[in-house]
C-alpha positions as CSV (number, residue, x, y, z in Angstrom):
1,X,-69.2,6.9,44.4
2,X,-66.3,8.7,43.0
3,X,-62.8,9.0,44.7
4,X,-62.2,11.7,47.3
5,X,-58.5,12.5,46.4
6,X,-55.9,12.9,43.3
7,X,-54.9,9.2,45.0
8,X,-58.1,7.4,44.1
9,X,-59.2,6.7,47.6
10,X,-62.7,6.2,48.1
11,X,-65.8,7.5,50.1
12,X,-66.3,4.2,52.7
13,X,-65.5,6.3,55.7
14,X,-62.7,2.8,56.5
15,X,-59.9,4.3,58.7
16,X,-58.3,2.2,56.3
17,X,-58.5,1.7,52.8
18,X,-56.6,0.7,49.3
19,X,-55.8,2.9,47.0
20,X,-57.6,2.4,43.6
21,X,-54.8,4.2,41.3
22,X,-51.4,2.8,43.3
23,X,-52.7,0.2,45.5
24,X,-51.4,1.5,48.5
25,X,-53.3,1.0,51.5
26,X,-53.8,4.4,53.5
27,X,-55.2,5.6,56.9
28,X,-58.2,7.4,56.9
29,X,-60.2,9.6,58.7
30,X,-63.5,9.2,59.4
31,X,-64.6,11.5,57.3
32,X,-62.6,10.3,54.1
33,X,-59.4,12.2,54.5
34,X,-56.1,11.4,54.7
35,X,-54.1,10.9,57.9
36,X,-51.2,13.3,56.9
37,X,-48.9,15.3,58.6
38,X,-48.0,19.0,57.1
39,X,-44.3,18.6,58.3
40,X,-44.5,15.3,55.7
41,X,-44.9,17.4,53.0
42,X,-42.2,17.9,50.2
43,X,-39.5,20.6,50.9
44,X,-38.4,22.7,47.9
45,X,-34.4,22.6,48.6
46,X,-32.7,25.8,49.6
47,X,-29.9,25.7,47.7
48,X,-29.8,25.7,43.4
49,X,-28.0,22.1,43.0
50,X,-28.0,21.8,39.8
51,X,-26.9,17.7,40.2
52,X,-29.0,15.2,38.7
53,X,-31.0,12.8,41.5
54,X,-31.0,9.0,40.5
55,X,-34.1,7.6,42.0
56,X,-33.7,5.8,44.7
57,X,-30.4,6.2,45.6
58,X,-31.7,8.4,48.7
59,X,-34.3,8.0,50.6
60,X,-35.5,11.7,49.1
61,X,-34.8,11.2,45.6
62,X,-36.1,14.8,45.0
63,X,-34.7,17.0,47.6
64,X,-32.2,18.6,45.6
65,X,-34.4,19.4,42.3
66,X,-34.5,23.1,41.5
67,X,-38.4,23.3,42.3
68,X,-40.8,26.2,42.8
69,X,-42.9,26.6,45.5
70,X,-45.6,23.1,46.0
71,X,-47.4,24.9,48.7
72,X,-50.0,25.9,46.1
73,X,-50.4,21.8,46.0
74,X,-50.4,21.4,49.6
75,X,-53.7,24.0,49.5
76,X,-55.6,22.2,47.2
77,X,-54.7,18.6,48.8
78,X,-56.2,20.0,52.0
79,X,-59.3,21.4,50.4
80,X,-59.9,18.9,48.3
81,X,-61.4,18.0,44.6
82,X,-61.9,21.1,42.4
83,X,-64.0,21.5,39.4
84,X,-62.0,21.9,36.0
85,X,-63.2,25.3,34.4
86,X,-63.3,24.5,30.8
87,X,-65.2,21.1,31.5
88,X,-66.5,21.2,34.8
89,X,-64.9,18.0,35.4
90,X,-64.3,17.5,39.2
91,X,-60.7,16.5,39.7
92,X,-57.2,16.9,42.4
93,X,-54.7,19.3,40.9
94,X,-55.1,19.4,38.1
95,X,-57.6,18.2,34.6
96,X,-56.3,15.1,33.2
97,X,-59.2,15.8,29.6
98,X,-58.0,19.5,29.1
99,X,-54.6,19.6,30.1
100,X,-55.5,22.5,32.6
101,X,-54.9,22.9,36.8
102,X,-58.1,23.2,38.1
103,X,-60.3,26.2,40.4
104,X,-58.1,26.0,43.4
105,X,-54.7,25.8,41.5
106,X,-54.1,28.9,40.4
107,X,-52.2,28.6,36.6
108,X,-49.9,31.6,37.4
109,X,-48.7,29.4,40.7
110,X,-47.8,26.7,38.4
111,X,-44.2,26.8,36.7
112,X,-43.9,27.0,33.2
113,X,-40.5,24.7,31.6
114,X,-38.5,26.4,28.8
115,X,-37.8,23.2,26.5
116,X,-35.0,22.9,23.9
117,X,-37.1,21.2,21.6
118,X,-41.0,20.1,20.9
119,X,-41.9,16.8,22.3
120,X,-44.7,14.6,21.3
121,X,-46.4,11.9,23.2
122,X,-48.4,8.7,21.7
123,X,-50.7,7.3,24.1
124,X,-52.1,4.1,23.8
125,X,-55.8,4.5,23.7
126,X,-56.1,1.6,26.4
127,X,-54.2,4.3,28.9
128,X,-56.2,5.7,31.7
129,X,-55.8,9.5,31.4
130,X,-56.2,9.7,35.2
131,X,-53.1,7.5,35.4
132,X,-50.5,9.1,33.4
133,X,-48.0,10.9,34.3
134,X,-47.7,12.2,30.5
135,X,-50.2,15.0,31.4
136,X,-47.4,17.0,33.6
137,X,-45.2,17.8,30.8
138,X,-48.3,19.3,29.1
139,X,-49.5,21.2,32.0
140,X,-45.6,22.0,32.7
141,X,-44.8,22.7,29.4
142,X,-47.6,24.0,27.0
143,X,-46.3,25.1,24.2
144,X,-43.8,22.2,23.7
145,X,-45.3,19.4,24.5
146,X,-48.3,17.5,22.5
147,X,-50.2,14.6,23.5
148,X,-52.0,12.4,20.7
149,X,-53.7,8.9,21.5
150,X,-52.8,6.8,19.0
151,X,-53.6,5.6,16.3
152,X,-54.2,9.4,15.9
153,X,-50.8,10.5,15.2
154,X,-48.8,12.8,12.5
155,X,-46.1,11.8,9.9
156,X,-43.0,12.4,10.1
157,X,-39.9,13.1,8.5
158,X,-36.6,11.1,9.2
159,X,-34.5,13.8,10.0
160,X,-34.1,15.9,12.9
161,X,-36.7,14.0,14.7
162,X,-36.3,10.6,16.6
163,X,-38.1,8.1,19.3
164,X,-37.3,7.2,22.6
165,X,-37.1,3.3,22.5
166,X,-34.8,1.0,23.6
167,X,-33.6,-1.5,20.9
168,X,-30.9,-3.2,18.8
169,X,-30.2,-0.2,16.7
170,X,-31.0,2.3,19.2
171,X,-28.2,4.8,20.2
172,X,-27.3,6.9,23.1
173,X,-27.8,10.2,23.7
174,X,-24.5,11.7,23.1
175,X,-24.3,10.3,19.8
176,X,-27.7,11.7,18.6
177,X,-25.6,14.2,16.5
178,X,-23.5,11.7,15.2
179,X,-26.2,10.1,13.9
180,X,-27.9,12.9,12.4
181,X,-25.2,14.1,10.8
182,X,-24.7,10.7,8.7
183,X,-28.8,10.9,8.0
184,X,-27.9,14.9,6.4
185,X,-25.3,13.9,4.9
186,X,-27.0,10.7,2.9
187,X,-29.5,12.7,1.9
188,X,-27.5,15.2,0.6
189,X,-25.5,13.1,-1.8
190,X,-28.9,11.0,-2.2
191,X,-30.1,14.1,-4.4
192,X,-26.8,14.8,-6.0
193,X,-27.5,11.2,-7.6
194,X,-31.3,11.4,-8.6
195,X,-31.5,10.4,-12.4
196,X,-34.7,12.0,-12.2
197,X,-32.8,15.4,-11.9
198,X,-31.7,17.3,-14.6
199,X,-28.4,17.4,-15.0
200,X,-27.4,21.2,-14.3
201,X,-29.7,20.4,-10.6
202,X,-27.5,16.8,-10.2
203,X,-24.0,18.5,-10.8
204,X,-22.5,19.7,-7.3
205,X,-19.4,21.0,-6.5
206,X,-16.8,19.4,-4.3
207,X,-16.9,22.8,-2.2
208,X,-20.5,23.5,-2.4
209,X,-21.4,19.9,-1.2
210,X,-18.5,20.7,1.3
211,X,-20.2,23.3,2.6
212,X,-23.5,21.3,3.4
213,X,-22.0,18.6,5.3
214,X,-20.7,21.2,7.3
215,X,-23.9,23.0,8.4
216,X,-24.7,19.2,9.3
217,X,-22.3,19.4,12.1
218,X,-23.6,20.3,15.6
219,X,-27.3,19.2,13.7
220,X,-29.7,19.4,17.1
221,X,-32.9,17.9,17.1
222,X,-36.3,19.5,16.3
223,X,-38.4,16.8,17.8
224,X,-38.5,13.8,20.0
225,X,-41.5,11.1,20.5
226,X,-42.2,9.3,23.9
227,X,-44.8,6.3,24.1
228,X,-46.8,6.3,26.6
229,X,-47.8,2.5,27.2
230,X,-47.5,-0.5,29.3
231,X,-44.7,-2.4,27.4
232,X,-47.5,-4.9,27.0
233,X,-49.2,-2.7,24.6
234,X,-46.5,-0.9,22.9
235,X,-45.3,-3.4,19.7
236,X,-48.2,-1.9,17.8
237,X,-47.2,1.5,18.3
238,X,-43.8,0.9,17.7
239,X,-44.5,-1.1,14.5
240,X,-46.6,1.7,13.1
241,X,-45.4,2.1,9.3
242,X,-45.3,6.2,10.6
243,X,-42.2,5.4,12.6
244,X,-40.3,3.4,10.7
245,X,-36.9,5.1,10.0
246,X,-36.8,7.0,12.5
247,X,-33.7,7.5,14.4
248,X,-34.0,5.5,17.8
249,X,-32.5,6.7,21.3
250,X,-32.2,4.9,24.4
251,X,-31.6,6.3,27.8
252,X,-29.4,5.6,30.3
253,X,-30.6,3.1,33.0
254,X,-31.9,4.5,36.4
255,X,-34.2,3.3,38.5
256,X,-38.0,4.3,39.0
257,X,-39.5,6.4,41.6
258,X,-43.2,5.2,39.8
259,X,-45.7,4.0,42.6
260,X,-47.3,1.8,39.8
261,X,-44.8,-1.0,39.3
262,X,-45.5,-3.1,36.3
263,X,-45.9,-6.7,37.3
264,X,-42.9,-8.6,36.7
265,X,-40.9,-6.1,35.5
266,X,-37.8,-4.6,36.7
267,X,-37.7,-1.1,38.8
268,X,-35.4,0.6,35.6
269,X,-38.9,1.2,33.5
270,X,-39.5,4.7,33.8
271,X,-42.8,6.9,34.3
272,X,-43.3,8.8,31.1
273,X,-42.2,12.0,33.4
274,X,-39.1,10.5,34.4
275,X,-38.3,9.6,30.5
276,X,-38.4,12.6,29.4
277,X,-37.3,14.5,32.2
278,X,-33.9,12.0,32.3
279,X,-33.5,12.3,28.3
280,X,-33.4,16.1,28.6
281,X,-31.3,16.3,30.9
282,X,-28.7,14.1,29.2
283,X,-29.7,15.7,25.6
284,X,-28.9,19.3,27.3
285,X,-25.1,18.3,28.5
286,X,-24.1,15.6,25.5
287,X,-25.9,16.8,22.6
288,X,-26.3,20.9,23.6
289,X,-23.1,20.8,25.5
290,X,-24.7,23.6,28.4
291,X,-23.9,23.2,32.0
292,X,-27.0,21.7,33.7
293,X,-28.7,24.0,36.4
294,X,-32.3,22.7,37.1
295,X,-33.6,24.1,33.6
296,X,-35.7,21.2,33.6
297,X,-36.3,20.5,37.3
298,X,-40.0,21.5,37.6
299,X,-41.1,18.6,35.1
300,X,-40.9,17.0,38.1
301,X,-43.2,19.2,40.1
302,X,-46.5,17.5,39.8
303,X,-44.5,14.2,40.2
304,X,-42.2,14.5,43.4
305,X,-45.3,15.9,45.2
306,X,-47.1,13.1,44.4
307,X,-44.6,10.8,45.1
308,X,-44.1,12.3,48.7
309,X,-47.7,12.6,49.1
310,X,-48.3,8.7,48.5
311,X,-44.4,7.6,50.4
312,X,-46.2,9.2,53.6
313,X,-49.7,8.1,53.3
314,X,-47.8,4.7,52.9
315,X,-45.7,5.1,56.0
316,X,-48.4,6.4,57.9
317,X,-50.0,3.3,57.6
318,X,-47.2,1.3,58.7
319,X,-46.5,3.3,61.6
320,X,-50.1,2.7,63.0
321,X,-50.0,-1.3,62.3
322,X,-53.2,-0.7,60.0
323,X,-52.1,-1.7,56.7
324,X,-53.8,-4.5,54.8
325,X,-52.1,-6.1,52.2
326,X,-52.5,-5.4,48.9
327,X,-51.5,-6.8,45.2
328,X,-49.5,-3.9,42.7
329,X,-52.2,-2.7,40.0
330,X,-51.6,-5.1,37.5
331,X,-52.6,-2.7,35.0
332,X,-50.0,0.2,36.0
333,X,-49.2,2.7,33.5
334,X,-45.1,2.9,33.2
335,X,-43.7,4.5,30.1
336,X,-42.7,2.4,27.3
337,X,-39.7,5.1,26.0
338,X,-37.4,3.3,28.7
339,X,-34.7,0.8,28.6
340,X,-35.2,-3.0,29.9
């Protein structure tokens, strides 16, 4: 039968029992629910610290994000699966199909994130929806963020729009404008020597092409792409002739906070949340030059819930001497826009 919770767990009635999605093993009650305490919950923090957590450097990585109220997620853990009003689709939180919260998560109790620029995601068609933490920008941020599942995705230009992808000729975030500055300006003085121009169009003035290189300065970007993959499966998305050229930007390290470790890789690949909630904060201070103050927090709202929810389950478990062991799921679904 189908799973009971947004965790995966299943309908055996085992006081204890592995979790499909995480492979966590969790205590159970008899009648399927979790074994969880309310005061395990996660706390929104009481003052507006605007710093940055690193994962794992507490043993709270999230208790000083800027986040509205969960309490609208601890209401709809405790009831249970809803159904999804636009498919009917019974699901926890939150419709991973239609990009909508479902019956018992009211939309209006959900925060809404004011982005600096539109972000698209490419999903690798061999990605469980259910698994991806992709989905919470969407729901987080409607109107900037699109999902497509490749190889179902738009052209782009070369300008004012890059991928997040670690590599030999990717750069940092604080010298994105840099970068795109030198792409304006080539282009500029690419069509000042077009044969195919006629000559009055070809001739340019010192000042006037002075004055385009200089509306180049401070150049922001208009878009940036995320690939949402196992690295296993990302070289064809990354080869695809639609992304050649563009300009490449890798993030900082930091370690994970993902409950789905990749097998044999190293705790610095990010969920796709964490990509692109790390790269906006860094492209907000280094590229925008603004103070950071949470703007950005709640793309973590779905996610440090989650996180809390599945840490407790997990030490639960421990605590009662009723965990089994398990193997990671070999097939977990980290975000390929990271850096080795």
């Amino acid at each position: 039968m189908g799973p009971t919770c947004a965790l995966g767990l299943g309908r055996s009635g085992r006081r204890v029992e592995q979790c499909v999605d995480c492979g966590v093993a969790v205590k159970l009650w008899s009648e399927g629910k979790m074994s969880l305490n309310q005061s395990v919950y996660p706390k929104e923090s009481e003052e507006q610290n605007s710093t940055v957590v690193d994962p794992k450097q507490s043993e709270e990585p999230f208790q000083n994000l800027c986040l509205a109220s969960q309490e609208v997620l601890r209401k709809a853990q405790q009831s249970g699966r809803s159904k999804c009003l636009q498919c009917g689709g019974s699901r926890m939180f939150y419709c991973y199909t239609c990009y909508v919260p479902v019956e018992n998560v009211p939309i209006e109790q959900i925060p809404l994130v004011k982005l600096p620029l539109k972000i698209d995601i490419i999903k690798h068609p061999n990605e469980t929806d259910g698994k991806s933490t992709a989905i919470h920008a969407k729901l987080l941020a409607p109107e900037f963020v699109n999902i497509y599942t490749y190889p179902c995705i738009p052209e782009y230009e070369d300008h004012q729009v890059a991928l997040v992808f670690p590599g030999p000729e990717s750069v940092s975030i604080q010298d994105i404008s840099f970068h795109l500055q030198k792409r304006i300006q080539s282009k500029v003085r690419g069509k000042n020597d077009d044969p195919d121009k006629q000559s009055f169009k070809r001739k340019k003035t010192e000042e006037q092409e002075g004055c385009d290189l200089k509306e180049s300065r401070g150049t922001t970007l208009k878009k940036i792409i995320f690939i949402d993959s196992t690295w296993n499966q990302t070289n064809k998305i990354f080869t695809d002739e639609r992304l050649q050229g563009l300009l490449q930007v890798e993030l900082k390290t930091r370690k994970t906070c993902f409950w789905r470790h990749q097998k044999g890789k190293p705790d610095t690949f990010l969920s796709t949340i964490e990509a692109i909630y790390y790269f906006l904060v860094g492209y907000h201070t280094d590229v925008l030059k603004e103070k950071y103050e949470g703007q950005y927090d709640n793309l973590l709202f779905f996610y440090s819930f989650m996180y809390q929810l599945i840490k407790n389950a997990k030490c639960s478990g421990e605590r009662h001497g009723k965990l089994r062991k398990f193997s990671p799921n070999k097939d977990s679904r980290n975000s390929a826009s990271t850096v080795s």
